[in-house]
N, C-alpha and C positions, 0 to 999 in steps of 0.2 A: 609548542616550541616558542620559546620568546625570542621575540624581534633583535636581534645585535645594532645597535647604535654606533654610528661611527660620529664620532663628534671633532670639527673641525678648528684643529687646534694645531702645534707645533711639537715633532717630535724628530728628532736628531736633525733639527735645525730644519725640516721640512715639512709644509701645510699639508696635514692628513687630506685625503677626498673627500670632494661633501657626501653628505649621507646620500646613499642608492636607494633607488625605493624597489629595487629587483625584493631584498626578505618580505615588504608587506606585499607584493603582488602573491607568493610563493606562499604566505599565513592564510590570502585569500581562499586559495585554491586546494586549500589543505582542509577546508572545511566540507563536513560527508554529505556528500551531493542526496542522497538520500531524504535525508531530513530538511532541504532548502525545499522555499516554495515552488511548486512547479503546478500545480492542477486545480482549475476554476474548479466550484461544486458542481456544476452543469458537469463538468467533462467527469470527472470523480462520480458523480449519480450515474451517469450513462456505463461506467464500465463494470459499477457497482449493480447494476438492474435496479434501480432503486428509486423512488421518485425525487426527483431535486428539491424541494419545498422538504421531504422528510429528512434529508441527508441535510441541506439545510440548517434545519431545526438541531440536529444532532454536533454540527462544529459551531453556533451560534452562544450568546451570549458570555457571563460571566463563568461558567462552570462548561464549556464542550468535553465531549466525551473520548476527544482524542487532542494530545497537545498540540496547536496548531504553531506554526512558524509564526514568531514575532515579528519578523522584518518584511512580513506584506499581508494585507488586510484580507482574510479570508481565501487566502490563496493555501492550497493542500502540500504537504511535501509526499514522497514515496511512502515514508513510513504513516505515516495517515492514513494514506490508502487502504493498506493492509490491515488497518486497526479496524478503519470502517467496515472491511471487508469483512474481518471477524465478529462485528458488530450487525453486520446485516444479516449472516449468519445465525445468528441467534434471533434476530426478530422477525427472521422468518418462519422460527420454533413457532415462536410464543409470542402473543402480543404484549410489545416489553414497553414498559412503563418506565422514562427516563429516570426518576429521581431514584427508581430499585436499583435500575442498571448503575447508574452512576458512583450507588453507595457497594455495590460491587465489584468494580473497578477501582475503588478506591481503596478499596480491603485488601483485593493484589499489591497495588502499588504498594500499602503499606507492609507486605512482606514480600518484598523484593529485594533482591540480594548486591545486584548492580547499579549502577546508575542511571543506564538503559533502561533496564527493566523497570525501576520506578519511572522515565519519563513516560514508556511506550508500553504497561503492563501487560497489555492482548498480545504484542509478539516476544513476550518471555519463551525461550526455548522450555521453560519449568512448565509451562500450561499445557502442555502436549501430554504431561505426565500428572504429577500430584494436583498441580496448578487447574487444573479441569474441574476436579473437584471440590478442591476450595470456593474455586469462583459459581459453581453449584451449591455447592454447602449454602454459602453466603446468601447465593441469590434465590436460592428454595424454599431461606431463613424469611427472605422481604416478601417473598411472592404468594408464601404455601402453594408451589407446584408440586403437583403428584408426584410418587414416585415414577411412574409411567413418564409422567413428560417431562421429569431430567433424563432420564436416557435416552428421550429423542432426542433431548438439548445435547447432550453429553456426544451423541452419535451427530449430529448434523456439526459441533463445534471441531471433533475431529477431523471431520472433512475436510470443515473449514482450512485448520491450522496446516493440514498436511498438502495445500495448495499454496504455501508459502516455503520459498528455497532458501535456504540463509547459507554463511560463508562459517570459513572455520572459527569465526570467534561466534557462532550461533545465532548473525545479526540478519536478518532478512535484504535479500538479492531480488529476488524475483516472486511473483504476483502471478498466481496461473487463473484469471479472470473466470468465475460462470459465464458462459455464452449460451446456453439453454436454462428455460423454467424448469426443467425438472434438473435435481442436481445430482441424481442419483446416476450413479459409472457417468459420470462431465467427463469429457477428453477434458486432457490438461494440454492441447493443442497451440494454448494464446498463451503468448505471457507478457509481464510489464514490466520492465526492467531500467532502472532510471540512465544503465552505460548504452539505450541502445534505444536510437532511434529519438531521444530526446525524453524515455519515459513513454511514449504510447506504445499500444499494440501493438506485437508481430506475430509472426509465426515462429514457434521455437524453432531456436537453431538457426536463424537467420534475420537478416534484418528488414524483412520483409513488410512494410507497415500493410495492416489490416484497412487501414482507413482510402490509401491507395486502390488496394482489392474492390471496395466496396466502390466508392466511384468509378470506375471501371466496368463494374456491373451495373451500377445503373443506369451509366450511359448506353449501355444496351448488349455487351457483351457476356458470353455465355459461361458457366461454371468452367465446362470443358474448355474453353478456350485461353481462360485463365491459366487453367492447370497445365494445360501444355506450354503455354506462353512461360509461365516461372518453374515449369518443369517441377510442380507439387502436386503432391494426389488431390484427387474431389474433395476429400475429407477437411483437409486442410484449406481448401480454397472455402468451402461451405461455411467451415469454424471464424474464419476473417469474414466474412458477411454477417452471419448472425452476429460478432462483436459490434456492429455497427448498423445492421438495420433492423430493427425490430420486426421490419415484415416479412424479413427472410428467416426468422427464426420457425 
């Protein structure tokens, strides 16, 4: 939408108003909260199970392997998240060796049919379908991985992607975080969602932070106590703990 200018001049004999700056407040907020910086790599490694130094490594220098926000220095937006998410995903396959990975993400990007989808290739709604194999084609071409371990790649990057909610134009909403080491049947219990709660963990369906939970429990309060207190099952109270303490996992 471009900005209307009102330029303050004379018109039937009367001085227009000076320019309102109400359109640029309205251009600001028009911009997709998705994509603005919102997450340290400490906090983004933590929801990712991931080590901060490797997650790190991976949005660092001249080539990162997710496009990061220009307007703040190493700072994640939502969609990053989810890239890395899909990224960890697969290096939890295989031990993935950046410059492969990178020239296979770039092989997406380069057929990609949106604009999106060239900025953010890993959350193409195409990857779900032909896109899986391409980005295996590609990266089986850099690796020579077995047949055998692209179908665990193939089967672990499914997973992945079907932990991500998108809206009707197939853009990514919500983040249903691993909260256990094994990722096999994960409740999709937590999710991350940038309209709620600021972007961190809740409990679906409400706006429940996780991080709340977990201090509460450590200050010495019981699962069941929680759960009665917010009126949610153990299950749920248990899943907000392990998002946040690795030794309740």
């Amino acid at each position: 939408m471009h900005q209307r200018r009102m330029r303050g001049r004379h018109s039937f004999g009367r001085l227009m108003p000076p320019r309102s700056r109400t359109p640029t407040r309205r251009i600001a907020t028009n911009r997709d909260h998705r994509a603005l910086p919102a997450y340290t790599v400490s906090e983004a490694a933590h929801y990712l199970n991931v080590p901060a130094t490797t997650l790190g490594s991976w949005v660092a220098g001249s080539a990162p392997l997710t496009c990061m926000p220009t307007s703040a220095a190493r700072l994640l937006s939502f969609f990053n998240l989810a890239e890395l998410h899909v990224i960890a995903a697969v290096r939890r396959t295989h031990g993935v060796r950046m410059p492969q990975l990178r020239s296979a993400i770039d092989y997406l990007r380069d057929l990609a049919s949106s604009a999106h989808d060239r900025k953010y290739p890993l959350l193409s709604q195409a990857l779900e379908t032909d896109g899986v194999s391409v980005f295996l084609d590609q990266y089986g071409e850099l690796t020579n991985i077995s047949q055998r371990g692209q179908v665990a790649m193939r089967e672990v990057l499914g997973a992945a992607l079907k932990r991500i909610d998108r809206d009707a134009k197939d853009v990514p909403v919500r983040l249903f975080p691993y909260t256990r080491p094994s990722k096999e049947n994960a409740p999709s219990i937590i999710a991350i969602c940038p309209g709620i709660c600021a972007g961190r963990p809740v409990i679906v369906g409400t706006g429940l932070s996780t991080q709340i939970i977990a201090e509460r429990y450590k200050a010495g309060e019981s699962i069941r106590d929680l759960a009665q207190d917010y009126e949610r099952a153990h299950l749920e109270i248990e899943e907000a703990i392990r998002c946040e303490l690795d030794a309740a996992a």
